[in-house]
MIKE-191899 format. One line per field, with one value per atom (N, C-alpha, C): residue in one letter; atom name; residue number from 1; x, y, z. Coordinates in nm, 4 decimals, padded with zeros to 6 digits, always signed. Example, Ala and Ser with C-alpha at 12.3 -4.5 7.8 and 13.67 -1.06 7.14 Angstrom:
# residues 2
type	c(a|a|a|s|s|s)
atom	c(N|CA|C|N|CA|C)
seq	c(1|1|1|2|2|2)
east	c(+01.3190|+01.2300|+01.3200|+01.2850|+01.3670|+01.2900)
north	c(-00.5690|-00.4500|-00.3300|-00.2250|-00.1060|+00.0030)
up	c(+00.7800|+00.7800|+00.7800|+00.7080|+00.7140|+00.7870)
This chain:
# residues 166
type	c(x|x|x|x|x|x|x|x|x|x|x|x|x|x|x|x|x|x|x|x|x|x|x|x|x|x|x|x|x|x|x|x|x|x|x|x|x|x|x|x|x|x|x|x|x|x|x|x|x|x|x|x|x|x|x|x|x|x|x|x|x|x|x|x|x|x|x|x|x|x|x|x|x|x|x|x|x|x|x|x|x|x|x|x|x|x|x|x|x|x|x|x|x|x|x|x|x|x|x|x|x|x|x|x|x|x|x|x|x|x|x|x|x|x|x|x|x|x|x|x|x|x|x|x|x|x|x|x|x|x|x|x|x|x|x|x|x|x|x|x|x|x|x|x|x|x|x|x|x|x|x|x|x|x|x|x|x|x|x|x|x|x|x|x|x|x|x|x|x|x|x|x|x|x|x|x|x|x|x|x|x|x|x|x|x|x|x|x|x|x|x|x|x|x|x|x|x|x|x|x|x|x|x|x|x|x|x|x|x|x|x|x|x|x|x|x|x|x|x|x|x|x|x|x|x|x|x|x|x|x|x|x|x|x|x|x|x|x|x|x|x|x|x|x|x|x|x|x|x|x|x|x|x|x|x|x|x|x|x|x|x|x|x|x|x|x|x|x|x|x|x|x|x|x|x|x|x|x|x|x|x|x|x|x|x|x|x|x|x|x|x|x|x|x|x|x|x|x|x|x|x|x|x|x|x|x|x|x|x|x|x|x|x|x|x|x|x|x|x|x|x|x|x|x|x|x|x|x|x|x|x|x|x|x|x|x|x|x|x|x|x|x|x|x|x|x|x|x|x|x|x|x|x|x|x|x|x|x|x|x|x|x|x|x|x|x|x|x|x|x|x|x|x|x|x|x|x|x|x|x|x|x|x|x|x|x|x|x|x|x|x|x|x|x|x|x|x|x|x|x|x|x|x|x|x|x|x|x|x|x|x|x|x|x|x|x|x|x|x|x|x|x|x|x|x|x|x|x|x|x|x|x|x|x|x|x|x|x|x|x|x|x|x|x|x|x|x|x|x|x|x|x|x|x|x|x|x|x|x|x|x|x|x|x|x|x|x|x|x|x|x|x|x|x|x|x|x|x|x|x|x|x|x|x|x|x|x|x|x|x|x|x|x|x|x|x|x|x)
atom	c(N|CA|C|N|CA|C|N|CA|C|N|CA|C|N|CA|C|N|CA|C|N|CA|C|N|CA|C|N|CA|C|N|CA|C|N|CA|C|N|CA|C|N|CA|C|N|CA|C|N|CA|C|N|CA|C|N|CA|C|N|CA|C|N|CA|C|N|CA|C|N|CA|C|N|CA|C|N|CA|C|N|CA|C|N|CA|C|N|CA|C|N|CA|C|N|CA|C|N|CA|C|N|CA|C|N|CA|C|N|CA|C|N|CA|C|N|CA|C|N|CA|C|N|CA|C|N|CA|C|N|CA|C|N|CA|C|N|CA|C|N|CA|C|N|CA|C|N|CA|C|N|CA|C|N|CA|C|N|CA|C|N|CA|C|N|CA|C|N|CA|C|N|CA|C|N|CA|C|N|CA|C|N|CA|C|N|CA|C|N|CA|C|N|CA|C|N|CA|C|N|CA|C|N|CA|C|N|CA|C|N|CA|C|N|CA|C|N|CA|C|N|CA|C|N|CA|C|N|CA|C|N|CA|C|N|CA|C|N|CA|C|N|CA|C|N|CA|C|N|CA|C|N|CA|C|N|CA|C|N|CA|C|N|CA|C|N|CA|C|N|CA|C|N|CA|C|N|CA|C|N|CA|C|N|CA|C|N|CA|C|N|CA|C|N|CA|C|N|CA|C|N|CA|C|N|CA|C|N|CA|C|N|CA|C|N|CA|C|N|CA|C|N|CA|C|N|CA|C|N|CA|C|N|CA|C|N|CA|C|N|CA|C|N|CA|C|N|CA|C|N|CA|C|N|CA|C|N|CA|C|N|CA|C|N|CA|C|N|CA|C|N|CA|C|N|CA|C|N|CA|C|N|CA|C|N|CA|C|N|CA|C|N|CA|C|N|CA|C|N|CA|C|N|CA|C|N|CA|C|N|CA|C|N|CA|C|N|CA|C|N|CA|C|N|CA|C|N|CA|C|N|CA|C|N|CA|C|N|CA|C|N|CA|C|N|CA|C|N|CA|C|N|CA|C|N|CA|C|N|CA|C|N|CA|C|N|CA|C|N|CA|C|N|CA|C|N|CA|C|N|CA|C|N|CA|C|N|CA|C|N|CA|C|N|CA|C|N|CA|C|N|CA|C|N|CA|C|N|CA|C|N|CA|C|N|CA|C|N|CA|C|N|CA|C|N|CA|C|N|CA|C|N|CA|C|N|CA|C|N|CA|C|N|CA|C|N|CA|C|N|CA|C|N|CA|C|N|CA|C|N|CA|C|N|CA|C|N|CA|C|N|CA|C|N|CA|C|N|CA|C)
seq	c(1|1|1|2|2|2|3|3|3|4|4|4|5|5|5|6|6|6|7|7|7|8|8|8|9|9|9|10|10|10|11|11|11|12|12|12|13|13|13|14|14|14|15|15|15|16|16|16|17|17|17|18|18|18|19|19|19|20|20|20|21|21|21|22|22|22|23|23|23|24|24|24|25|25|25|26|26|26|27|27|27|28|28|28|29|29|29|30|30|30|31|31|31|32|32|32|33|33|33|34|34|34|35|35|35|36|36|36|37|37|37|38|38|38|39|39|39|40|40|40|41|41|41|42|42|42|43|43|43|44|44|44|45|45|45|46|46|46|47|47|47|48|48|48|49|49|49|50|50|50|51|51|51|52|52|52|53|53|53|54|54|54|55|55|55|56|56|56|57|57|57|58|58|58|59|59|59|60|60|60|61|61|61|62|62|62|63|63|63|64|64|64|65|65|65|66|66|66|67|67|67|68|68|68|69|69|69|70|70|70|71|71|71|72|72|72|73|73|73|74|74|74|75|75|75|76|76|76|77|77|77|78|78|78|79|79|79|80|80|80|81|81|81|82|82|82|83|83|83|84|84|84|85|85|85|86|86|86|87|87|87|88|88|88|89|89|89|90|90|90|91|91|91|92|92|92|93|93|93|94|94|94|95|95|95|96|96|96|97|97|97|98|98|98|99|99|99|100|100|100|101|101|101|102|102|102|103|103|103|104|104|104|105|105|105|106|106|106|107|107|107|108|108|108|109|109|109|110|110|110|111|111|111|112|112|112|113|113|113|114|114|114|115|115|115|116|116|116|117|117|117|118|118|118|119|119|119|120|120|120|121|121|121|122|122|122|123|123|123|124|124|124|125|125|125|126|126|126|127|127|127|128|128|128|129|129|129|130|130|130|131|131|131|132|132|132|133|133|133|134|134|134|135|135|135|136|136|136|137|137|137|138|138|138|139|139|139|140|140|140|141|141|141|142|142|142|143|143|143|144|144|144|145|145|145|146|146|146|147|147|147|148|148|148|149|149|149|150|150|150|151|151|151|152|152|152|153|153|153|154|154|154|155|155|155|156|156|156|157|157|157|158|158|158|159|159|159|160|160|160|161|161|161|162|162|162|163|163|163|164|164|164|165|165|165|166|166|166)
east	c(+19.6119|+19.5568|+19.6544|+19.6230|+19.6875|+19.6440|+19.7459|+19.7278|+19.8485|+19.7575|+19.8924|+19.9146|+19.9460|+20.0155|+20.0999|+20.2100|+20.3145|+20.4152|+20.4946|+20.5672|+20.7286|+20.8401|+20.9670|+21.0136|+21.0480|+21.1676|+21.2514|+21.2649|+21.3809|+21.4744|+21.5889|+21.6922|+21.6895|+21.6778|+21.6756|+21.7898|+21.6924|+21.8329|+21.7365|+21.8388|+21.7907|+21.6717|+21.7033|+21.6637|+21.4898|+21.5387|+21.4423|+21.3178|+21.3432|+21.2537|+21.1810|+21.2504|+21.2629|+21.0577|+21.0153|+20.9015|+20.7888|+20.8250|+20.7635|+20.8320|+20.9760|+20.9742|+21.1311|+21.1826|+21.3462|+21.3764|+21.5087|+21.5665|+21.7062|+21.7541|+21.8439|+21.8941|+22.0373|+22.0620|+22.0936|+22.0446|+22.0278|+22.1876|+22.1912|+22.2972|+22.4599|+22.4292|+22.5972|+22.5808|+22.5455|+22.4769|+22.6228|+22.5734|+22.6927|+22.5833|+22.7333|+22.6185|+22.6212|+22.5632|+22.6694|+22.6515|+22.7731|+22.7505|+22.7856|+22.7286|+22.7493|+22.8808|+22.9918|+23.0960|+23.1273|+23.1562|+23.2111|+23.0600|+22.9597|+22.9056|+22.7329|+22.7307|+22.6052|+22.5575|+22.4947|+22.4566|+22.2569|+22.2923|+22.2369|+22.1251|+21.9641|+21.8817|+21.9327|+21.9070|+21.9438|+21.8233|+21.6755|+21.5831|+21.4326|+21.3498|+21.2513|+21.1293|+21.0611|+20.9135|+20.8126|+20.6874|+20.6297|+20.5140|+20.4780|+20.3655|+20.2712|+20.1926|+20.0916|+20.0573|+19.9556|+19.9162|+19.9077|+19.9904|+19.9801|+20.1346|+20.1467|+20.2284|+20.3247|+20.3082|+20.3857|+20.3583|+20.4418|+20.5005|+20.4690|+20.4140|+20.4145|+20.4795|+20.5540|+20.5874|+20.5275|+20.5284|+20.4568|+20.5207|+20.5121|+20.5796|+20.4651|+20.5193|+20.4423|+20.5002|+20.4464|+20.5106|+20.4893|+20.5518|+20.5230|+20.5731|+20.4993|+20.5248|+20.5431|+20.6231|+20.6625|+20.5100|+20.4567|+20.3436|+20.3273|+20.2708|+20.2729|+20.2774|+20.3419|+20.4341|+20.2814|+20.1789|+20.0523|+19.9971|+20.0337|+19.9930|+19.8294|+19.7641|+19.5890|+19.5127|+19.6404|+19.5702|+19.6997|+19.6116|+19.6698|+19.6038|+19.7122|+19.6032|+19.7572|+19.6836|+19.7432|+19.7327|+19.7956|+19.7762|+19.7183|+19.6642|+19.6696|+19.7064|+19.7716|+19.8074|+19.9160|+19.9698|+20.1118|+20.2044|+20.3494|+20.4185|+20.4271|+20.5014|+20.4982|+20.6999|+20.6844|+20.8329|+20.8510|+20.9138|+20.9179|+21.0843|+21.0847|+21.2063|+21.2363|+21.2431|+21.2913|+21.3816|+21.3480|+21.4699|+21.5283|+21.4805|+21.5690|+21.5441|+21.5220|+21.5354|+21.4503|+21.5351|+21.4651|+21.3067|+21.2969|+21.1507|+21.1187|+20.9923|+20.9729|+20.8540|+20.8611|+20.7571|+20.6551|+20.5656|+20.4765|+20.4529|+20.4632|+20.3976|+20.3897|+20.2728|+20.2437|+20.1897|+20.2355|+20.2404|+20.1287|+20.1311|+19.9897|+19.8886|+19.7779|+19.6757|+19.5201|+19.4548|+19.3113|+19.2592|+19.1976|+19.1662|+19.0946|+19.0231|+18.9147|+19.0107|+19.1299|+19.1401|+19.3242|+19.3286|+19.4451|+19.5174|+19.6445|+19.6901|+19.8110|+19.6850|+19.7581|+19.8630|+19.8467|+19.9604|+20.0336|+20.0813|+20.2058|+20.2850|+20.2297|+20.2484|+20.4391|+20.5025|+20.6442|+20.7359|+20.7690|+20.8268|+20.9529|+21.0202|+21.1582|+21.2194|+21.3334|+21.4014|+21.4542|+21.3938|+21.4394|+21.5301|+21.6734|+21.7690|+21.7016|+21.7106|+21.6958|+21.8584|+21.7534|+21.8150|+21.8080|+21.7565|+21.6684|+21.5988|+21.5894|+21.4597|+21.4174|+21.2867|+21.2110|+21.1154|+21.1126|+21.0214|+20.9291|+20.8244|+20.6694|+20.6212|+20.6083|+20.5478|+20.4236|+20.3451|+20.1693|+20.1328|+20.0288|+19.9626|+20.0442|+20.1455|+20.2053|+20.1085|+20.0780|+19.9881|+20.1063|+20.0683|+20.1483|+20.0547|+20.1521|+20.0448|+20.1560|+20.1260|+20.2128|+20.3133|+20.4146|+20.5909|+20.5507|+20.6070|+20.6609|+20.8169|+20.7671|+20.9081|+20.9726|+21.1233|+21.1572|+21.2259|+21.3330|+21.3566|+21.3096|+21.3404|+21.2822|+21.1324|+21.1130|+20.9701|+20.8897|+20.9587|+20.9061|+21.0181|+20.9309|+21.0075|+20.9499|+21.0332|+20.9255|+20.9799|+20.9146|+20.8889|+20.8393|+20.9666|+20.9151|+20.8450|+20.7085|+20.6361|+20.6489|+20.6557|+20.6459|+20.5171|+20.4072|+20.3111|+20.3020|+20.1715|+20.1477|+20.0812|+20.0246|+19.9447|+19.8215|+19.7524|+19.6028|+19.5745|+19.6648|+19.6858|+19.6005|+19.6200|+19.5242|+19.3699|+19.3234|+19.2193|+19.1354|+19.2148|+19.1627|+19.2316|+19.3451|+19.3983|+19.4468|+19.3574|+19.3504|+19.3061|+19.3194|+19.2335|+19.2587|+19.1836|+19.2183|+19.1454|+19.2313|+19.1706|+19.2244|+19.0802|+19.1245|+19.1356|+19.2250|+19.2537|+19.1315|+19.1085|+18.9653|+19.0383|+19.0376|+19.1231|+19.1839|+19.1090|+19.1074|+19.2582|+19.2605|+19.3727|+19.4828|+19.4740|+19.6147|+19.7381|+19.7946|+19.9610|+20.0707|+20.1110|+20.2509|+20.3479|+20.4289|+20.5243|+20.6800|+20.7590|+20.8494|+20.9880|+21.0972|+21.2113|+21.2745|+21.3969|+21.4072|+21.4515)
north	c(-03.5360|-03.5552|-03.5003|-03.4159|-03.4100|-03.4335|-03.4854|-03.5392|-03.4443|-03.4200|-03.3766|-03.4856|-03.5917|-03.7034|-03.7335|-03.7287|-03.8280|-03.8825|-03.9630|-04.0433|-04.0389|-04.0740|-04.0421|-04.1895|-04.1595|-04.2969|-04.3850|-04.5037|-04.5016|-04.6265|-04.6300|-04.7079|-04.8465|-04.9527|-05.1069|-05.0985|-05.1634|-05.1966|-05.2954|-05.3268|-05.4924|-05.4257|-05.3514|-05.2562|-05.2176|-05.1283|-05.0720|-05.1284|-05.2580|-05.3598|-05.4608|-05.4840|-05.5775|-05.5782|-05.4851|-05.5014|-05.5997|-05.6034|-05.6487|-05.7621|-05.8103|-05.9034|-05.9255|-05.9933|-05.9731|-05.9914|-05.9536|-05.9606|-05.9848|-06.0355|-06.0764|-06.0370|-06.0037|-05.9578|-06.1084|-06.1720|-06.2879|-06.3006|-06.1637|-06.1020|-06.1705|-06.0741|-06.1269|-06.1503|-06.2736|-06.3254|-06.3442|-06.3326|-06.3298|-06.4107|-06.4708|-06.6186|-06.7296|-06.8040|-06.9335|-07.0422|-07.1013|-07.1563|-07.2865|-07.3796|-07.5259|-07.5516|-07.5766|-07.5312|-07.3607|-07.4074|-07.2436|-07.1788|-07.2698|-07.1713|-07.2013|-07.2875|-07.2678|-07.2120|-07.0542|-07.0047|-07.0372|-07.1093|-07.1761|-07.0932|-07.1579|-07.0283|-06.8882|-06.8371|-06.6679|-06.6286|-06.6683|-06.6419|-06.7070|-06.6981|-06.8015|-06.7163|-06.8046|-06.7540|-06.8371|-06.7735|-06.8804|-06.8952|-07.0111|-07.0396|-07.1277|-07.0351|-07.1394|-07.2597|-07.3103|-07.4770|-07.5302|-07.4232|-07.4684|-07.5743|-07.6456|-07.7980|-07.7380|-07.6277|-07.5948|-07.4212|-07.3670|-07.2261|-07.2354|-07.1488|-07.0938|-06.9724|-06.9500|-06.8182|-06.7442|-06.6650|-06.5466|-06.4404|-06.3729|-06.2391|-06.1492|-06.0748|-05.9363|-05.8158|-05.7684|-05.6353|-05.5327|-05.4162|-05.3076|-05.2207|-05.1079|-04.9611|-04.8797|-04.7977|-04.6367|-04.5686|-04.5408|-04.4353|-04.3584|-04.2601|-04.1532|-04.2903|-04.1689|-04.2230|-04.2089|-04.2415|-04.2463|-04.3845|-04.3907|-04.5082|-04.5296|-04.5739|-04.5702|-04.7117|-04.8553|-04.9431|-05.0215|-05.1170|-05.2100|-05.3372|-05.4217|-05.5760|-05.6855|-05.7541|-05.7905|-05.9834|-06.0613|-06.1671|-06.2618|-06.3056|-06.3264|-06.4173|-06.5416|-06.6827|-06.7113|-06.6189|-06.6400|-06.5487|-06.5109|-06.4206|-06.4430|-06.3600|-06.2966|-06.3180|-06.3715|-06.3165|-06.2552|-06.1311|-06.0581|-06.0690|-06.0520|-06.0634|-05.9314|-05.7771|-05.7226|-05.7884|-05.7986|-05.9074|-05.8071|-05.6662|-05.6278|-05.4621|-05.4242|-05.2576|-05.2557|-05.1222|-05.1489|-05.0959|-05.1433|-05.0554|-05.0303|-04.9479|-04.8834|-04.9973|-05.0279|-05.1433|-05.0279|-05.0179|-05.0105|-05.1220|-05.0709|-05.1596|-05.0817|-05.1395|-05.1070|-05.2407|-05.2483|-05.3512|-05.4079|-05.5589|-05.6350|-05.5571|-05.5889|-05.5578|-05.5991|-05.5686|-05.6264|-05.5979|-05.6731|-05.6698|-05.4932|-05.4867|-05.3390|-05.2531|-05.2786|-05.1893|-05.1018|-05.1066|-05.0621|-04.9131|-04.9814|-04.8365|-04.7639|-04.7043|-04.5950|-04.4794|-04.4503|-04.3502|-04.4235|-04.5394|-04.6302|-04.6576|-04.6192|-04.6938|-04.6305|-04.7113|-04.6739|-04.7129|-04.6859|-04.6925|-04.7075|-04.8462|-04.9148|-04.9186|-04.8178|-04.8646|-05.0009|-05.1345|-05.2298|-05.2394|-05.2804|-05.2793|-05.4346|-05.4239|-05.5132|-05.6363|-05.7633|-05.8772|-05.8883|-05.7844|-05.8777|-05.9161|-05.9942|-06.0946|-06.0227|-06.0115|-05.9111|-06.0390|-06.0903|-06.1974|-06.0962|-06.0438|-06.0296|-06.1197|-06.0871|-06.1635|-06.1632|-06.2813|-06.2624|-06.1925|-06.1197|-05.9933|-05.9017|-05.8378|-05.7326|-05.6663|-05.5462|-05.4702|-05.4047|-05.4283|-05.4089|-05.3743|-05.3657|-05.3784|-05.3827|-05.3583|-05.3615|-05.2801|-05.3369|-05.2164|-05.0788|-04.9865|-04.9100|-04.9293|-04.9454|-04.9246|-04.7815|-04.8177|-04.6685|-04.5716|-04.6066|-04.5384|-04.6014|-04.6910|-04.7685|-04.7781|-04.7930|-04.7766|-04.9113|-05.0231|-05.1076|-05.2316|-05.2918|-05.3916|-05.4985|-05.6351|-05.7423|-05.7945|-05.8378|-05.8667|-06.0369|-06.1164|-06.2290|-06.2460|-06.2754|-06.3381|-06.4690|-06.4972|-06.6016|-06.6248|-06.7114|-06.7508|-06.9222|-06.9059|-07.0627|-07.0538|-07.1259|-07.1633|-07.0918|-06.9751|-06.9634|-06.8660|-06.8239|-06.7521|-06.6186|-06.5392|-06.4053|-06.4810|-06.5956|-06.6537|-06.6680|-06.7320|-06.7058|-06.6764|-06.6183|-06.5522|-06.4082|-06.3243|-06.1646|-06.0971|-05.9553|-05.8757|-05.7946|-05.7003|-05.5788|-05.4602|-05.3639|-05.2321|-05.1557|-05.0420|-04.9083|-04.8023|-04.7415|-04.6084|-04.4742|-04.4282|-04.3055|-04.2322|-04.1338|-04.0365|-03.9403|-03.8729|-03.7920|-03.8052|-03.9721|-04.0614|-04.1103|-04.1228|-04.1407|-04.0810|-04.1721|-04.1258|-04.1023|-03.9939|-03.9961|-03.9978|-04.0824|-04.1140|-03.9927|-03.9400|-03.8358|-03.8790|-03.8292|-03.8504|-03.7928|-03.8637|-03.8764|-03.7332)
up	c(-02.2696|-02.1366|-02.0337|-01.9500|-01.8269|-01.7044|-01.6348|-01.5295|-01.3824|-01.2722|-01.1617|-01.1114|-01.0952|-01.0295|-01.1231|-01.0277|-01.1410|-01.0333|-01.1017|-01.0329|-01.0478|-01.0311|-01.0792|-01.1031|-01.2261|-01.2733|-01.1278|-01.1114|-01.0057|-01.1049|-01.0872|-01.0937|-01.0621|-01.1146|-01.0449|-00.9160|-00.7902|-00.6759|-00.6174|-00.5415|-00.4901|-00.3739|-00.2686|-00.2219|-00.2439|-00.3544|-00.3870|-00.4176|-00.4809|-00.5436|-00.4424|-00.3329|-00.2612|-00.2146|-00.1921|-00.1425|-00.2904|-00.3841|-00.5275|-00.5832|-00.5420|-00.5673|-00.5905|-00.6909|-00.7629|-00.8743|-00.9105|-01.0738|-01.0500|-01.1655|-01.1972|-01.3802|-01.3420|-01.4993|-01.5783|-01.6981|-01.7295|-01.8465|-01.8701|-01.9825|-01.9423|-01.8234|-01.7607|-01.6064|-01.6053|-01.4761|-01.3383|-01.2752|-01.1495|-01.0659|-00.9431|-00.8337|-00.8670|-00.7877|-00.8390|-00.9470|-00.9739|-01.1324|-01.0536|-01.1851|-01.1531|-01.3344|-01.2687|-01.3339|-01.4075|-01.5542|-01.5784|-01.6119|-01.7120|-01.7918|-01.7208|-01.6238|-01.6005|-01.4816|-01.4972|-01.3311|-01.3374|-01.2003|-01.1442|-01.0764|-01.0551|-01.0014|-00.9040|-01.0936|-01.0854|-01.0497|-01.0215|-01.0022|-00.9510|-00.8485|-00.8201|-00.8320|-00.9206|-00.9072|-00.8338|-00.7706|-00.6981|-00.8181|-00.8505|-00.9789|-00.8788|-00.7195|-00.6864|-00.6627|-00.7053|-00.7603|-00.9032|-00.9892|-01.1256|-01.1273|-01.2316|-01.1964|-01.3661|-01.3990|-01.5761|-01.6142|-01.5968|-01.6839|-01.8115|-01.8658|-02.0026|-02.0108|-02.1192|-02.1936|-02.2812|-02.3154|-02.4022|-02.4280|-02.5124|-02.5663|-02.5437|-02.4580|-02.5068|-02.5941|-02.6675|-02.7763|-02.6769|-02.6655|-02.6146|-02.6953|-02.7213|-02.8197|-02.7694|-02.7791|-02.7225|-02.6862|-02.6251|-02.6066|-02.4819|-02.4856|-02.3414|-02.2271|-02.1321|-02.0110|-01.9234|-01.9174|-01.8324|-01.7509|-01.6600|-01.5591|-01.5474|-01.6705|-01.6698|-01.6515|-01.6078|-01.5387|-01.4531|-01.4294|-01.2926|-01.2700|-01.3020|-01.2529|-01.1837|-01.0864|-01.0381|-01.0170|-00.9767|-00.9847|-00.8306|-00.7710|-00.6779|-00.5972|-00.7299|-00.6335|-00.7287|-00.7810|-00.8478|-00.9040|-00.9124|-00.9682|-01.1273|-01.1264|-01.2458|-01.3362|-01.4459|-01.4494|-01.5790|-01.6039|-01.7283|-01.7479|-01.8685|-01.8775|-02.0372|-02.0507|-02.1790|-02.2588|-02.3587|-02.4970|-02.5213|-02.5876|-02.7021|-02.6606|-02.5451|-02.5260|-02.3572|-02.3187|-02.2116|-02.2060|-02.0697|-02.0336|-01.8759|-01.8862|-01.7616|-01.6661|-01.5932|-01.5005|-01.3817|-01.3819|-01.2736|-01.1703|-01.0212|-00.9401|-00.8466|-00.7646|-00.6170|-00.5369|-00.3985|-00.3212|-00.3408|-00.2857|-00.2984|-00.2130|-00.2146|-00.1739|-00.1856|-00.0789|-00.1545|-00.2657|-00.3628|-00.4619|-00.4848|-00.4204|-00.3911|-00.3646|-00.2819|-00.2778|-00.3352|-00.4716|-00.5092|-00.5147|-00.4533|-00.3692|-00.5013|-00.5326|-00.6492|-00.5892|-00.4462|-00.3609|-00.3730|-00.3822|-00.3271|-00.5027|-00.6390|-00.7388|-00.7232|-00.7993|-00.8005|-00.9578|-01.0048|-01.1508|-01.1321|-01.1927|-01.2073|-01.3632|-01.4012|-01.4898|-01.4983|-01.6002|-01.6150|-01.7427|-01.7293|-01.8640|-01.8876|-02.0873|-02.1379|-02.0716|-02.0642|-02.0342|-01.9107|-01.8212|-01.6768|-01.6395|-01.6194|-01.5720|-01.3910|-01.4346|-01.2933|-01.2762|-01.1413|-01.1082|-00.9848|-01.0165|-00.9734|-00.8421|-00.7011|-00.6176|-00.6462|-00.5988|-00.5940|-00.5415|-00.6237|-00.5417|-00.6020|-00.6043|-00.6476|-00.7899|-00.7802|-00.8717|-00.9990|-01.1340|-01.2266|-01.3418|-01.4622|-01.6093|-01.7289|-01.8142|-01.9263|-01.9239|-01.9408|-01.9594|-02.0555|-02.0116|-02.1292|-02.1710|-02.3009|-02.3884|-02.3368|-02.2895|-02.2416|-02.3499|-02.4064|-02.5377|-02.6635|-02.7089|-02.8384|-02.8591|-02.9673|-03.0199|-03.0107|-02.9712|-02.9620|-02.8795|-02.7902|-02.7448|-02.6572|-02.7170|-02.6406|-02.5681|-02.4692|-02.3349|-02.3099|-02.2942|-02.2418|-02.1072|-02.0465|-01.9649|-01.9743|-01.8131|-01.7583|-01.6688|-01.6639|-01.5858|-01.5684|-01.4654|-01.4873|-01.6045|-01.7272|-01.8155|-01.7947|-01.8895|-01.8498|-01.7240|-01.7202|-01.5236|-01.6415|-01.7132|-01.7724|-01.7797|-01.7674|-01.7650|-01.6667|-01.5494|-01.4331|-01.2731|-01.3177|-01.2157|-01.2309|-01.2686|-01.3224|-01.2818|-01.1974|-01.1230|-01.2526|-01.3009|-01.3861|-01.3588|-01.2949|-01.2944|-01.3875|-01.4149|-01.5095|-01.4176|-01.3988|-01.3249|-01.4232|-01.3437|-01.3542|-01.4250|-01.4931|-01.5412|-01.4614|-01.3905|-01.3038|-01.1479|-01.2207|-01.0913|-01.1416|-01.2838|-01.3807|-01.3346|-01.3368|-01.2780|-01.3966|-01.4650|-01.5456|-01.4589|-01.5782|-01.5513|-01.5770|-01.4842|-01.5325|-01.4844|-01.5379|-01.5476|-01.4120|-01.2972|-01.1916|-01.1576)
């Protein structure tokens, strides 16, 4: 498949991210600790009116670098966290449901062991594995949030965004 849209890799910065949300490296955490070994919220997610977080693994597989959906959450973030390799994140700012702003999408190198916390609304989809062939991906939600707090769009073909190196 080819596609002329594409997008460029960018680098995690506090910066850069700031419009989608924040991260924190969980690996070798810096900020403040409550004595030596415990650092203390390295990270806040907002979970809505749900009252309990669930976790989940997602697997992700090496496959073409093609941006062909987008779903977004609307009354809660998101927190991913790569275990064991990095990967590449899609997002573009919140927005009305109708209307998702594929000009705006932007691609973040995430190193395995940061935790990326997702504002509500922020438009995303599944990681790509960036070098490794496979790699999972702890999620964080409220309970049931893919149930009934899920917008999911398929990008047209014709509007598919690859993904290319910076």
């Amino acid at each position: 498949m080819s596609t002329n849209k594409k997008v460029k890799i960018k680098e995690l910065t506090v910066e850069g991210f700031m419009p989608y949300g924040s991260f924190a490296n969980m690996v070798k955490p810096t900020g403040p600790r409550l004595g030596k070994a415990f650092c203390r919220d390295m990270a806040v997610m907002t979970l809505g009116q749900a009252n309990e977080a669930a976790f989940s693994v997602t697997e992700v597989q090496k496959r073409e670098n093609i941006i062909d959906a987008m779903e977004c959450h609307a009354h809660t973030g998101e927190g991913m966290l790569p275990l064991d390799g990095d990967v590449l994140v899609h997002v573009a700012p919140a927005s009305r449901i109708e209307d998702v702003p594929l000009d705006q999408v932007e691609v973040f190198r995430v190193p395995r062991g940061t935790l990326l916390v997702l504002r509500p609304g922020v438009w995303h989809c599944a990681p790509f594995a960036d070098k490794a062939d496979e790699v999972h991906i702890l999620v964080v939600l409220p309970e049931r949030t893919y149930a009934n707090d899920i917008y999911f769009y398929v990008i047209p073909k014709d509007q598919q965004i690859r993904i290319v190196e910076a």
